[in-house]
N, CA, C and O atoms as CSV, one atom per row, in Angstrom:
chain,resi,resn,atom,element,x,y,z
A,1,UNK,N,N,100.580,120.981,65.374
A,1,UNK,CA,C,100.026,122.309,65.263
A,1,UNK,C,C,98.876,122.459,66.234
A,1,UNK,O,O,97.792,121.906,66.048
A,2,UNK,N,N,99.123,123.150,67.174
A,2,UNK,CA,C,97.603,123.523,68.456
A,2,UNK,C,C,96.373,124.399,67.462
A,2,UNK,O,O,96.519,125.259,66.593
A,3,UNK,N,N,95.807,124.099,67.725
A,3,UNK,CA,C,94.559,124.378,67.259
A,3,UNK,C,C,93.846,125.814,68.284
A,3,UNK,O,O,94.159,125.784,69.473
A,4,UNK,N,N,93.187,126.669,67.947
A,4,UNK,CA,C,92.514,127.958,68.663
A,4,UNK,C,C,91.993,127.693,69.488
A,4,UNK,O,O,92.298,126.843,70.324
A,5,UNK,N,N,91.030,128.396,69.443
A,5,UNK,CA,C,89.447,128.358,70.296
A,5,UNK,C,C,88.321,127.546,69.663
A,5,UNK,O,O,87.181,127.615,70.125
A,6,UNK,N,N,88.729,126.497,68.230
A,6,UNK,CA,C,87.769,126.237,67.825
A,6,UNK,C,C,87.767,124.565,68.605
A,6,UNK,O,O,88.700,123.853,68.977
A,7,UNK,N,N,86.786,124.440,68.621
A,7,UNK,CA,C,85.933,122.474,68.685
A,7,UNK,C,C,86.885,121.776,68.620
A,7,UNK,O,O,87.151,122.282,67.530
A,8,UNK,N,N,88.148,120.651,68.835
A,8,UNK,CA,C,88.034,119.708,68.523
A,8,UNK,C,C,87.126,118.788,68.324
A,8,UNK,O,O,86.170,118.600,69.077
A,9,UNK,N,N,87.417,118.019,67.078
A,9,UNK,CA,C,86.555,116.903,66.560
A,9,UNK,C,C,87.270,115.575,67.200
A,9,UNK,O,O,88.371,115.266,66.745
A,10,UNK,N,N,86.686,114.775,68.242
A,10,UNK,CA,C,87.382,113.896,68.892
A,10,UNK,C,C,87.688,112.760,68.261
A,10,UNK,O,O,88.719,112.093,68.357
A,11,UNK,N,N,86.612,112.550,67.524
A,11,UNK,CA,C,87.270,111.220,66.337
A,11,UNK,C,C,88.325,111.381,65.559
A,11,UNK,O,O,89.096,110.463,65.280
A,12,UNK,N,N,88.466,112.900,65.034
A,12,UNK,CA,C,89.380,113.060,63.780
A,12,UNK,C,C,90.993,113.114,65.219
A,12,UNK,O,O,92.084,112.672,64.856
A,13,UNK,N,N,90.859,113.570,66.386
A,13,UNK,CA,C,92.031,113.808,67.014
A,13,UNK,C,C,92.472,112.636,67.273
A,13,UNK,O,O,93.693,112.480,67.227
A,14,UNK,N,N,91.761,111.693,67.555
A,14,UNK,CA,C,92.034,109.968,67.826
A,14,UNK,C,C,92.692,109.202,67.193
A,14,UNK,O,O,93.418,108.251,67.482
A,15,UNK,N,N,92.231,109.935,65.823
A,15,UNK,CA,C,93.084,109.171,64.773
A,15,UNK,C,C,94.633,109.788,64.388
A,15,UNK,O,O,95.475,109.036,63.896
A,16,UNK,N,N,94.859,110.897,64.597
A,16,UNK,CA,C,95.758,111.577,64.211
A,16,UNK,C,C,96.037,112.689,65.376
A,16,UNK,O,O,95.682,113.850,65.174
A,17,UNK,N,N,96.776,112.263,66.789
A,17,UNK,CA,C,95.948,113.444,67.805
A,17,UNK,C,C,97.767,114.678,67.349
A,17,UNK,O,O,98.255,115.285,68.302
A,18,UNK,N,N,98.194,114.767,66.460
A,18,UNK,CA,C,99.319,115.356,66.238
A,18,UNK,C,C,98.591,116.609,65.045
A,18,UNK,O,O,99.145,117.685,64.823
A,19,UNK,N,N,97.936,116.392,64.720
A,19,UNK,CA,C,97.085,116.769,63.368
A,19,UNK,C,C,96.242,118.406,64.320
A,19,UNK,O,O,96.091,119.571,63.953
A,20,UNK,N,N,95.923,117.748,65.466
A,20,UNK,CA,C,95.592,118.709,66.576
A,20,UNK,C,C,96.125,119.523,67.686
A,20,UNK,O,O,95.726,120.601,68.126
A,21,UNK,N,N,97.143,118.752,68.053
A,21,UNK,CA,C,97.692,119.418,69.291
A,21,UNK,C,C,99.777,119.389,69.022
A,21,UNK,O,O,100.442,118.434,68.621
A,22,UNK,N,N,100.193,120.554,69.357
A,22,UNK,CA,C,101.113,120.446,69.319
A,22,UNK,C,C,102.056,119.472,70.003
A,22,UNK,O,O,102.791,118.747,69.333
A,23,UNK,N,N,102.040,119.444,71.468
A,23,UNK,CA,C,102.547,118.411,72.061
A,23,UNK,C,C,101.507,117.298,72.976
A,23,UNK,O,O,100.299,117.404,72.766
A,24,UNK,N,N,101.757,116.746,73.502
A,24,UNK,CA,C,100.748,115.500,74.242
A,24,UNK,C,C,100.249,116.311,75.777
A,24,UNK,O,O,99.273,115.881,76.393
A,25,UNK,N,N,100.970,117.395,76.230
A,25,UNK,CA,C,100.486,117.944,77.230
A,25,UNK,C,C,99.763,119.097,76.826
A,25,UNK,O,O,99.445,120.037,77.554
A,26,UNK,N,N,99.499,118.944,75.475
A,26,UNK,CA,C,97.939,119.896,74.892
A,26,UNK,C,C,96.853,119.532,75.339
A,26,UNK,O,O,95.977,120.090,76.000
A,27,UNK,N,N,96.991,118.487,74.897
A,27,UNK,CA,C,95.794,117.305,75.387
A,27,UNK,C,C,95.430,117.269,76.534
A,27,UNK,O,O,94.233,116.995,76.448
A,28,UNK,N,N,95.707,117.377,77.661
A,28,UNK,CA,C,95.526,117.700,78.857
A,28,UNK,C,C,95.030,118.953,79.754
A,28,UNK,O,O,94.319,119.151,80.739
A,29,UNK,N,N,95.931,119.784,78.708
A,29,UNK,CA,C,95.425,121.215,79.169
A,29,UNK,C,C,93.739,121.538,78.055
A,29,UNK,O,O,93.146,122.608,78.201
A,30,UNK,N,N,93.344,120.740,77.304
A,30,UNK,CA,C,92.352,120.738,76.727
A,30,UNK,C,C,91.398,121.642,77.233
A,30,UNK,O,O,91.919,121.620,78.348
A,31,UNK,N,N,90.083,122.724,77.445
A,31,UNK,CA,C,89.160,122.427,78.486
A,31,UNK,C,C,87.805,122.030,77.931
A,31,UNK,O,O,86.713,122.356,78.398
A,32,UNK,N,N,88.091,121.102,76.615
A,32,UNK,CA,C,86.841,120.960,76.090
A,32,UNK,C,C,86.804,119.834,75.822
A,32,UNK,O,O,85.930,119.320,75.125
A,33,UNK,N,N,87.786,119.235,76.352
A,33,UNK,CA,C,87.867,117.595,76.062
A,33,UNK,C,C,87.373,116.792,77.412
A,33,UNK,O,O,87.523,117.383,78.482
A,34,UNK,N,N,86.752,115.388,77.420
A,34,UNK,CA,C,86.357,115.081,78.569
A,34,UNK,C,C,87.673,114.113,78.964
A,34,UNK,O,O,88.359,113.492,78.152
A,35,UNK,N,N,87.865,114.153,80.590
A,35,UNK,CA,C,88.629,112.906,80.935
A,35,UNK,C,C,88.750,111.640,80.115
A,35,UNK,O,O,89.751,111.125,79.618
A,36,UNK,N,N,87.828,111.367,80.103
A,36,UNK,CA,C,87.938,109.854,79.071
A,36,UNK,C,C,88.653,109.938,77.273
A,36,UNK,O,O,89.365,109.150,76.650
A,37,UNK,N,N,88.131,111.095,76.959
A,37,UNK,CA,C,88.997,111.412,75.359
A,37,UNK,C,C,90.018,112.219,75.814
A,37,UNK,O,O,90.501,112.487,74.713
A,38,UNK,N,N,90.638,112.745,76.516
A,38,UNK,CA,C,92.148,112.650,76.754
A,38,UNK,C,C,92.411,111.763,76.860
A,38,UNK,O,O,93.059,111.359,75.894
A,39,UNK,N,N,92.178,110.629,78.092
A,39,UNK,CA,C,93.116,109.693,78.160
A,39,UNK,C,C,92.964,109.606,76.783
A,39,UNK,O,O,93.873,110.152,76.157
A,40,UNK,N,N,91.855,108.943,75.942
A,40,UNK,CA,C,92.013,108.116,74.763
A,40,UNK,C,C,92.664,108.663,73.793
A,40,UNK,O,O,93.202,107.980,72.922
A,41,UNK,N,N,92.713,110.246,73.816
A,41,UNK,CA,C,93.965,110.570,73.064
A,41,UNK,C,C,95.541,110.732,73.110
A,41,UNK,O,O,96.365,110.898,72.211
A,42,UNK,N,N,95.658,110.622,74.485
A,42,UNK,CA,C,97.231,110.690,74.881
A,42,UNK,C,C,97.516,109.123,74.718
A,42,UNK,O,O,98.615,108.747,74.309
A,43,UNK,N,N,96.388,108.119,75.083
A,43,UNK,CA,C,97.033,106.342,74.623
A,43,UNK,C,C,97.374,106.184,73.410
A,43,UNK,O,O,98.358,105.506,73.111
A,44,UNK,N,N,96.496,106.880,72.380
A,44,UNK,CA,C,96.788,106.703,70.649
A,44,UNK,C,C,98.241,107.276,70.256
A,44,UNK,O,O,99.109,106.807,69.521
A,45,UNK,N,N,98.172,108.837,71.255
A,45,UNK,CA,C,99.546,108.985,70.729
A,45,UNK,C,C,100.925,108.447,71.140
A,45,UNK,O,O,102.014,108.679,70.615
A,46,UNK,N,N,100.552,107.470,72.479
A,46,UNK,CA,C,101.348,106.974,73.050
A,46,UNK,C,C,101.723,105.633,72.110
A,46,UNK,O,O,102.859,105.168,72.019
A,47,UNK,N,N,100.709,105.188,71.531
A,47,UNK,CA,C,101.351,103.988,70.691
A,47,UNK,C,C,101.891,104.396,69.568
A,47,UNK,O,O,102.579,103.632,68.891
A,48,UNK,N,N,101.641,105.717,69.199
A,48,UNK,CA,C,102.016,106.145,67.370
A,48,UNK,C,C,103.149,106.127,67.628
A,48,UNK,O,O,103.842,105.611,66.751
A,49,UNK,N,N,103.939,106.675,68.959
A,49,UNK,CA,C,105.002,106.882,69.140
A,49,UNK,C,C,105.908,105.925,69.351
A,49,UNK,O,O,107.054,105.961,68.902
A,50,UNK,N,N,105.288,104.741,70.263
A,50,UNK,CA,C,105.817,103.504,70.085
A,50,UNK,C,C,106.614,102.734,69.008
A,50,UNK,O,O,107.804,102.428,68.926
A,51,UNK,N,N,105.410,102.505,68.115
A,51,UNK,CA,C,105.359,102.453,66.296
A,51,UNK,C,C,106.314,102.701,66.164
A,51,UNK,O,O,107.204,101.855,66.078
A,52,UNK,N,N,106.516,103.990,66.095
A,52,UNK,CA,C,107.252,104.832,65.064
A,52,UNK,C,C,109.053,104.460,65.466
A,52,UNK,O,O,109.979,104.005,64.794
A,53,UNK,N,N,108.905,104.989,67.093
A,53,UNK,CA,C,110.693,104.212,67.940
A,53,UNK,C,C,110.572,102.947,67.257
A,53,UNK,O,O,111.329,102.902,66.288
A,54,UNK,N,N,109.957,102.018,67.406
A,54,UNK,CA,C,110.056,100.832,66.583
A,54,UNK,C,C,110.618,100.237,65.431
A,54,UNK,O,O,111.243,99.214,65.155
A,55,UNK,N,N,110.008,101.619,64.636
A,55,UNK,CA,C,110.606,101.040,62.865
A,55,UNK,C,C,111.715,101.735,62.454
A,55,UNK,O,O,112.347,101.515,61.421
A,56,UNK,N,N,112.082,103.095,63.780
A,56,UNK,CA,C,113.266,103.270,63.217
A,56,UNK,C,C,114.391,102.863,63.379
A,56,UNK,O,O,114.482,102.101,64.342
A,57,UNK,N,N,115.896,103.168,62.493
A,57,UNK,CA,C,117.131,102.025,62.333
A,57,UNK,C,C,117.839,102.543,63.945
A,57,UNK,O,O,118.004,103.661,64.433
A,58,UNK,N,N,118.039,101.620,64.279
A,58,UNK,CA,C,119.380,102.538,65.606
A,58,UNK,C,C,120.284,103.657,65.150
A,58,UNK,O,O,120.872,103.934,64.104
A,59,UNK,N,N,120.171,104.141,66.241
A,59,UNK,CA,C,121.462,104.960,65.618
A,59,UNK,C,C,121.413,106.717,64.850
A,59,UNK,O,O,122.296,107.537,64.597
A,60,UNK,N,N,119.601,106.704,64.646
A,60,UNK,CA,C,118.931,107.546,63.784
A,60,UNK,C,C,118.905,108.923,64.269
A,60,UNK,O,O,119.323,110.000,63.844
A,61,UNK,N,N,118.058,108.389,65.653
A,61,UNK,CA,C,118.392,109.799,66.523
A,61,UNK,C,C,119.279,110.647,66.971
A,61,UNK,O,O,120.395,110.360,67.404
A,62,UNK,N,N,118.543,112.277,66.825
A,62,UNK,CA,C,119.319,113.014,66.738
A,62,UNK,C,C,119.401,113.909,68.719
A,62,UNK,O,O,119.695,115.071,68.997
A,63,UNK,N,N,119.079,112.959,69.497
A,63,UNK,CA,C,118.938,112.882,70.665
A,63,UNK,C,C,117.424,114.093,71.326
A,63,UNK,O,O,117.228,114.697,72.380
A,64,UNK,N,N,116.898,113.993,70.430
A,64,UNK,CA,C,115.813,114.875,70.470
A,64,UNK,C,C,114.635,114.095,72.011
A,64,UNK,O,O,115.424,113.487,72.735
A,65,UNK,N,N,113.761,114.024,72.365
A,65,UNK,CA,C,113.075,113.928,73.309
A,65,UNK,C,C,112.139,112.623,72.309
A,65,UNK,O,O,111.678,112.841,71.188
A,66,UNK,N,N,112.049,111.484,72.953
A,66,UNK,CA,C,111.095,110.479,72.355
A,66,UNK,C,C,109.923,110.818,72.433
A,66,UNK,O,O,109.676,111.195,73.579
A,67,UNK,N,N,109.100,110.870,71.795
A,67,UNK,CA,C,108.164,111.082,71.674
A,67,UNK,C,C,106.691,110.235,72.537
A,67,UNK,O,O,105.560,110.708,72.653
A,68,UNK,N,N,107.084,109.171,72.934
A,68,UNK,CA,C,106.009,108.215,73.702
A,68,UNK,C,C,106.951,108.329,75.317
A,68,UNK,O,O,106.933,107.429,76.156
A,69,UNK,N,N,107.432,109.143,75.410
A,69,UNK,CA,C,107.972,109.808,76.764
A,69,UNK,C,C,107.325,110.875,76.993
A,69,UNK,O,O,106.823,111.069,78.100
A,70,UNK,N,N,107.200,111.923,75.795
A,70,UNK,CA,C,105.938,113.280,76.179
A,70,UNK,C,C,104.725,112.505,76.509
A,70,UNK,O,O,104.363,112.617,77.680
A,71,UNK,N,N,103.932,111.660,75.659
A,71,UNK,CA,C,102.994,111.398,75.758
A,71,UNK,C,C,102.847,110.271,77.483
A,71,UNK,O,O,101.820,110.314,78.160
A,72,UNK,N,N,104.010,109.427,77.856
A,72,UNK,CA,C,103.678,108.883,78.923
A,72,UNK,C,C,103.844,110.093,80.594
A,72,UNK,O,O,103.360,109.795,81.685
A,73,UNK,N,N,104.412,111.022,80.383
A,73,UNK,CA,C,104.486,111.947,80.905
A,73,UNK,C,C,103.159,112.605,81.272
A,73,UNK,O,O,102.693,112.806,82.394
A,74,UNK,N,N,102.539,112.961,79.791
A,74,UNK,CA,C,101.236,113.741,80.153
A,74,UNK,C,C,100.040,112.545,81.162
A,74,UNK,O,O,99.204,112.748,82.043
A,75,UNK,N,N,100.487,111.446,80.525
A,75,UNK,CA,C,99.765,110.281,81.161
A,75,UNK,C,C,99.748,110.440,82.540
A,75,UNK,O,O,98.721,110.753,83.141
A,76,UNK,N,N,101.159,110.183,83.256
A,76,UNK,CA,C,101.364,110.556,84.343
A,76,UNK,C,C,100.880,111.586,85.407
A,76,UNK,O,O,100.413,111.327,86.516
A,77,UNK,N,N,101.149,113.170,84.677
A,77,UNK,CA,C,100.219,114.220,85.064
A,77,UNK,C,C,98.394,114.114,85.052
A,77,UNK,O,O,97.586,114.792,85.688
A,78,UNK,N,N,98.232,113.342,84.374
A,78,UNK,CA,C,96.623,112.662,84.711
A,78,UNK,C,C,96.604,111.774,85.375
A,78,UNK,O,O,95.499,111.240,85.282
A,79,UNK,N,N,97.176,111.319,85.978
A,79,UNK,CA,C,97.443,110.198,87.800
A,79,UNK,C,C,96.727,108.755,86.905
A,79,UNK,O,O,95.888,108.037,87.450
A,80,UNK,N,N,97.310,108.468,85.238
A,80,UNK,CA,C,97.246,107.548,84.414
A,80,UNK,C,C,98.528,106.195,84.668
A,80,UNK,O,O,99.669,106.436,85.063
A,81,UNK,N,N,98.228,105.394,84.478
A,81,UNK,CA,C,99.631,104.601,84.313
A,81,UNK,C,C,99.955,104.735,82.927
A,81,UNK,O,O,99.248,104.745,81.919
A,82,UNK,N,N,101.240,104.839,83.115
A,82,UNK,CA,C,102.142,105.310,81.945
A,82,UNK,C,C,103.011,104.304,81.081
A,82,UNK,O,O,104.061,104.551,80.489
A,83,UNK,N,N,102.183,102.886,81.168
A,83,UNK,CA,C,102.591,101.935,81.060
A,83,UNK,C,C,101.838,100.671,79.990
A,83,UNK,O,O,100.625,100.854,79.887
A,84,UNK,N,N,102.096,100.072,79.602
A,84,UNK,CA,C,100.699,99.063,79.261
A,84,UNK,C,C,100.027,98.546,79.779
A,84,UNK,O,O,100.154,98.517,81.003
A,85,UNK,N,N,99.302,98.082,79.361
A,85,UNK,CA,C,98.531,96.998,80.055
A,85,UNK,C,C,99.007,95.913,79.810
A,85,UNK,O,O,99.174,95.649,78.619
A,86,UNK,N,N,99.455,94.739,81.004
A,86,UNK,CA,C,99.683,93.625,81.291
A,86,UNK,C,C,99.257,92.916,80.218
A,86,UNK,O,O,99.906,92.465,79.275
A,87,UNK,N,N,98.072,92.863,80.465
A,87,UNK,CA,C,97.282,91.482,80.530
A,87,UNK,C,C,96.713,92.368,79.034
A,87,UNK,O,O,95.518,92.596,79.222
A,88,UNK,N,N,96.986,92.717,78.172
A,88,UNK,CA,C,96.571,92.987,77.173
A,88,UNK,C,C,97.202,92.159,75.751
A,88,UNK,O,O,98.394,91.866,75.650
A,89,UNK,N,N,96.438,91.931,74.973
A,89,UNK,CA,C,96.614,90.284,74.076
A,89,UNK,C,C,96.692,91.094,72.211
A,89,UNK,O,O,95.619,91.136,71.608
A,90,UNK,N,N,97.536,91.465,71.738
A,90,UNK,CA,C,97.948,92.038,70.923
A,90,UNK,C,C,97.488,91.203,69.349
A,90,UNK,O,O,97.494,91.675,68.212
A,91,UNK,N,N,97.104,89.795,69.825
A,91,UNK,CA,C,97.513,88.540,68.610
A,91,UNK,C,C,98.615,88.753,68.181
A,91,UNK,O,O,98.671,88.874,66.958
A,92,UNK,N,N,99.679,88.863,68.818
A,92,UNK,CA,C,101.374,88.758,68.119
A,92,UNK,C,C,101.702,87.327,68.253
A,92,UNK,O,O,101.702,86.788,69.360
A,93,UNK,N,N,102.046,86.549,66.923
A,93,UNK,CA,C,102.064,84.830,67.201
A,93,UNK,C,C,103.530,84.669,68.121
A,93,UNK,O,O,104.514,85.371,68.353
A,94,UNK,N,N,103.089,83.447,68.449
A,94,UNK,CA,C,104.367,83.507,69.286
A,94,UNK,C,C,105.568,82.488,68.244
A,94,UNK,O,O,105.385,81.390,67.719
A,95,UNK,N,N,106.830,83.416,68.237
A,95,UNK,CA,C,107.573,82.662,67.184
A,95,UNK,C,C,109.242,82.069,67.958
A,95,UNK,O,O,109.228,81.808,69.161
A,96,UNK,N,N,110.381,81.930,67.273
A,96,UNK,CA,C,111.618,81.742,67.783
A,96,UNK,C,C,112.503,82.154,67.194
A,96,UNK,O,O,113.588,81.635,66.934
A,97,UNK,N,N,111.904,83.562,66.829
A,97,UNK,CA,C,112.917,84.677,65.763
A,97,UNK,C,C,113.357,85.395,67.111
A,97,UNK,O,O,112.550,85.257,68.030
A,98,UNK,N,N,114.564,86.179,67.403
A,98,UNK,CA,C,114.941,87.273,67.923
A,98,UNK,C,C,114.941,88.178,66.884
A,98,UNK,O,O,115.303,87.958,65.728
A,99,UNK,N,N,114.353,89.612,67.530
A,99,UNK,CA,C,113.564,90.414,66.646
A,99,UNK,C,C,114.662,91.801,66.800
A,99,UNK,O,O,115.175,92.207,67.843
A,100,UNK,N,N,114.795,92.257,65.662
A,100,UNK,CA,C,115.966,94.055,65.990
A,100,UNK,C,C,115.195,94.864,66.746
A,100,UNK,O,O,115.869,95.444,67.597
A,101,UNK,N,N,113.792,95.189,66.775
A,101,UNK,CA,C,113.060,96.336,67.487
A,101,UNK,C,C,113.657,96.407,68.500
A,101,UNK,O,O,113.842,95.440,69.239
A,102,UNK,N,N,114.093,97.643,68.730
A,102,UNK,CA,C,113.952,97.912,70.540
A,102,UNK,C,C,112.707,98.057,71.809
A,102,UNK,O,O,112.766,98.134,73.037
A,103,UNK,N,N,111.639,98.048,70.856
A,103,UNK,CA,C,110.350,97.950,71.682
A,103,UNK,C,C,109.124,97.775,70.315
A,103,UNK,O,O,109.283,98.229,69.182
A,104,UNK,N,N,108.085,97.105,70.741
A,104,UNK,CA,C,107.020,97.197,70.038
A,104,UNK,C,C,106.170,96.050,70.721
A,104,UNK,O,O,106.530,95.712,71.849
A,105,UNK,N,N,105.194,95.484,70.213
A,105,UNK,CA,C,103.927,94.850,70.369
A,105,UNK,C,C,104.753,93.936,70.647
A,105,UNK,O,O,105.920,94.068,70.278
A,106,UNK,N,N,104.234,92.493,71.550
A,106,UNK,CA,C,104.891,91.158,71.988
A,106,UNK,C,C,103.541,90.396,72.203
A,106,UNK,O,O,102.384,90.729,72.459
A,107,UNK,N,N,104.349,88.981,71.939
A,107,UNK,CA,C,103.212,87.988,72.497
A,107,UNK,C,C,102.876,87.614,74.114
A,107,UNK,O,O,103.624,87.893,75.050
A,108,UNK,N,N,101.780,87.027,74.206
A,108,UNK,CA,C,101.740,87.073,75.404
A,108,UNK,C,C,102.387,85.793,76.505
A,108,UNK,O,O,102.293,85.616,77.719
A,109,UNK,N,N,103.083,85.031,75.364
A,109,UNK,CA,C,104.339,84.295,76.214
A,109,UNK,C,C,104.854,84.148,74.918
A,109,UNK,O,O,104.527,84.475,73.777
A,110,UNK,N,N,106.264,83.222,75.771
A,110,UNK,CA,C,107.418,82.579,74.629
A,110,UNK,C,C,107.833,81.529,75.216
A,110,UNK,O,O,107.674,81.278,76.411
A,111,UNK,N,N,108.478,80.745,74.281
A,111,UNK,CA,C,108.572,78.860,74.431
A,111,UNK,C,C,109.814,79.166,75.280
A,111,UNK,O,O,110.592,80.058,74.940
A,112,UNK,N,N,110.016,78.366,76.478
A,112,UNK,CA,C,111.159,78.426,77.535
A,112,UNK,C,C,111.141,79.521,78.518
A,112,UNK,O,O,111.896,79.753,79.462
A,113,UNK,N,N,109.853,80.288,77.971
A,113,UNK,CA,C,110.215,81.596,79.446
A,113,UNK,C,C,108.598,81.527,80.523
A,113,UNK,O,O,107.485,81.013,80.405
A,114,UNK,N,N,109.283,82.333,81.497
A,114,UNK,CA,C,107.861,82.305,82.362
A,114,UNK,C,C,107.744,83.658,81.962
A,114,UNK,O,O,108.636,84.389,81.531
A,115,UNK,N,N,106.350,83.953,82.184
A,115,UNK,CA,C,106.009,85.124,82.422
A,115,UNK,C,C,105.841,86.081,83.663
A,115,UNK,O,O,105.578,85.467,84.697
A,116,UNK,N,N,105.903,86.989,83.748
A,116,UNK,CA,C,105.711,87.824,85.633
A,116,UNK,C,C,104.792,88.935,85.364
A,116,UNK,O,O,104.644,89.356,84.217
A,117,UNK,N,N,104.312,89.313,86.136
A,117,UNK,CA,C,103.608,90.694,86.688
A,117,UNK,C,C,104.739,91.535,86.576
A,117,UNK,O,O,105.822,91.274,86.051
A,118,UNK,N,N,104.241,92.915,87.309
A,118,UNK,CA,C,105.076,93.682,87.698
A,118,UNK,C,C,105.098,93.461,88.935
A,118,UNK,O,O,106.279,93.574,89.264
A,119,UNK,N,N,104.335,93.150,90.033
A,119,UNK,CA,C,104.614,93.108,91.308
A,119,UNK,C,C,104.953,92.233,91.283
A,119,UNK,O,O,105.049,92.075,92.500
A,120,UNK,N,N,105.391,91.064,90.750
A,120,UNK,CA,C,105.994,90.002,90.952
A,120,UNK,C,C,107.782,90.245,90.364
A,120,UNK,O,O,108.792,89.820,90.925
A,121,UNK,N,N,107.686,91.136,88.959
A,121,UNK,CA,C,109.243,92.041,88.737
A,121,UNK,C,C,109.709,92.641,90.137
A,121,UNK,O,O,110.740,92.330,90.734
A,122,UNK,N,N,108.817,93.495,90.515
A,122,UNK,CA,C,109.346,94.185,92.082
A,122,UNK,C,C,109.686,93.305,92.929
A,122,UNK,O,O,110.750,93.732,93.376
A,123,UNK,N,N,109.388,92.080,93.571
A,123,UNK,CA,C,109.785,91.292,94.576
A,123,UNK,C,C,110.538,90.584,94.096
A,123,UNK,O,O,111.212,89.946,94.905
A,124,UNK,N,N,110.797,90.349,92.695
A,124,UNK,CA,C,112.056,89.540,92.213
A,124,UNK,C,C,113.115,90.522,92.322
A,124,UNK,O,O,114.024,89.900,92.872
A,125,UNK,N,N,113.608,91.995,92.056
A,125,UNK,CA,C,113.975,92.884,92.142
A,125,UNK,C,C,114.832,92.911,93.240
A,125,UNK,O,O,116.061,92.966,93.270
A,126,UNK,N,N,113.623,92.844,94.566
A,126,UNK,CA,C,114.408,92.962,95.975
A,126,UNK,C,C,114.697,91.996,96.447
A,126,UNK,O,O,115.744,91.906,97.088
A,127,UNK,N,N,113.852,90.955,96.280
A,127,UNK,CA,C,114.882,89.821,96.874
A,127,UNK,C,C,116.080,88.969,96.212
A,127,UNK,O,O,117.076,88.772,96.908
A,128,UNK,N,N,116.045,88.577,95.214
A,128,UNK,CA,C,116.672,87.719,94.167
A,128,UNK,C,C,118.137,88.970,93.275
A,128,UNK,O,O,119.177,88.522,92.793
A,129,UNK,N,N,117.750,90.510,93.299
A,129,UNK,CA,C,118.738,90.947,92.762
A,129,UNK,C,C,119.367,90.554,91.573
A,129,UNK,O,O,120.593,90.651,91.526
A,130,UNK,N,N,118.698,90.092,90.520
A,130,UNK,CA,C,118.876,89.163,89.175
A,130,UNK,C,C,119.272,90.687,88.378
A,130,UNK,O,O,118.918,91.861,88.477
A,131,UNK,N,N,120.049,90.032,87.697
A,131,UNK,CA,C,120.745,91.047,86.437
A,131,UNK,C,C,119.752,91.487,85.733
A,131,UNK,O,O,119.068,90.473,85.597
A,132,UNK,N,N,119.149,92.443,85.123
A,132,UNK,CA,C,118.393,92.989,84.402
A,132,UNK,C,C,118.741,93.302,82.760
A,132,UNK,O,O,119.859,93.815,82.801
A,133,UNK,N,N,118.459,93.258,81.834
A,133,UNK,CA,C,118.903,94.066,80.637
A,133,UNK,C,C,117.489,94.615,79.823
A,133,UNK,O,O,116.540,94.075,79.255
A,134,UNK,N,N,117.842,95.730,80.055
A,134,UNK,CA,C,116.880,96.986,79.273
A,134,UNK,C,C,116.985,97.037,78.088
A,134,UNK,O,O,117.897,97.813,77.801
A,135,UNK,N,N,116.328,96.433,76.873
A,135,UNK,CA,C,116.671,96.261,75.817
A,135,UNK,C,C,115.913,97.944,75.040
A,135,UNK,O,O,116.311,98.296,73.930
A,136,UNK,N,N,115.018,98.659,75.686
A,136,UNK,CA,C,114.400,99.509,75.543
A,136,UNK,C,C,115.727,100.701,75.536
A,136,UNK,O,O,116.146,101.376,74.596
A,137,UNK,N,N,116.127,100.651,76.811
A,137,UNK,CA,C,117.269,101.608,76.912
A,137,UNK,C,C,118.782,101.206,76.608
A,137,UNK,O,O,119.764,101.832,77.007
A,138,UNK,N,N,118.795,100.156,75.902
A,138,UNK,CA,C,119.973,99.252,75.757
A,138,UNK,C,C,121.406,100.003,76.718
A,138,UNK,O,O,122.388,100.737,76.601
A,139,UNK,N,N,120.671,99.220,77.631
A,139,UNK,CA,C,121.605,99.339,78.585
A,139,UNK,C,C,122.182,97.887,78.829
A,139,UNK,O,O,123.066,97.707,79.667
């Protein structure tokens, strides 16, 4: 639900930035919000959305628009990366379950694998041509 001409309250939108703005490119068109609490509100809603693709069963969707796609979008239109952060440390233990999610939080390694960058994905990409599988887009 977009909200008028009145104040957002930036804490209460942080926590709930859906509670405030209809879509994630509200947030942007804001003009009372500063650069820094957009981003910080389009990242919150970028993970709610995460979350949420996460816990639901396959199969559920009704091919509607994902929701942490609006929000990495608006990211984008703020010249944001629309992406995670690498090098960001979740405390997810590292285990030897294969997990159903199609995306969510990960550790920051696993027993038998290396880890890469992305610029190091890109030059493996072009030179090496290695099979890929998108478990995100289960492709």
């Amino acid at each position: 639900m977009a909200r008028g001409a009145s104040q957002v309250d930036f804490e209460a939108a942080l926590q709930d930035p859906q509670a405030f703005f209809a879509e994630p490119q509200d947030v942007g068109d804001d003009p009372q919000l500063s650069r820094e609490e957009k981003l910080a509100i389009l990242r919150r809603w970028e993970q709610d959305a995460l979350r949420l693709s996460a816990s639901e069963s396959e199969g559920m969707g009704g091919g509607e628009e994902n929701p942490a796609s609006a929000a990495q979008a608006a990211l984008r239109l703020a010249s944001e990366r629309d992406h995670a952060n690498e090098d960001a440390d979740f405390g997810v233990p590292v285990n030897d379950v294969l997990h159903g999610e199609p995306a969510g939080l990960t550790p920051t390694d696993a027993p038998g694998a290396k880890t890469i960058r992305t610029a190091d994905l890109l030059r493996l990409l072009a030179e090496a041509r290695p099979v890929v599988i998108d478990t995100v887009a289960n492709s």
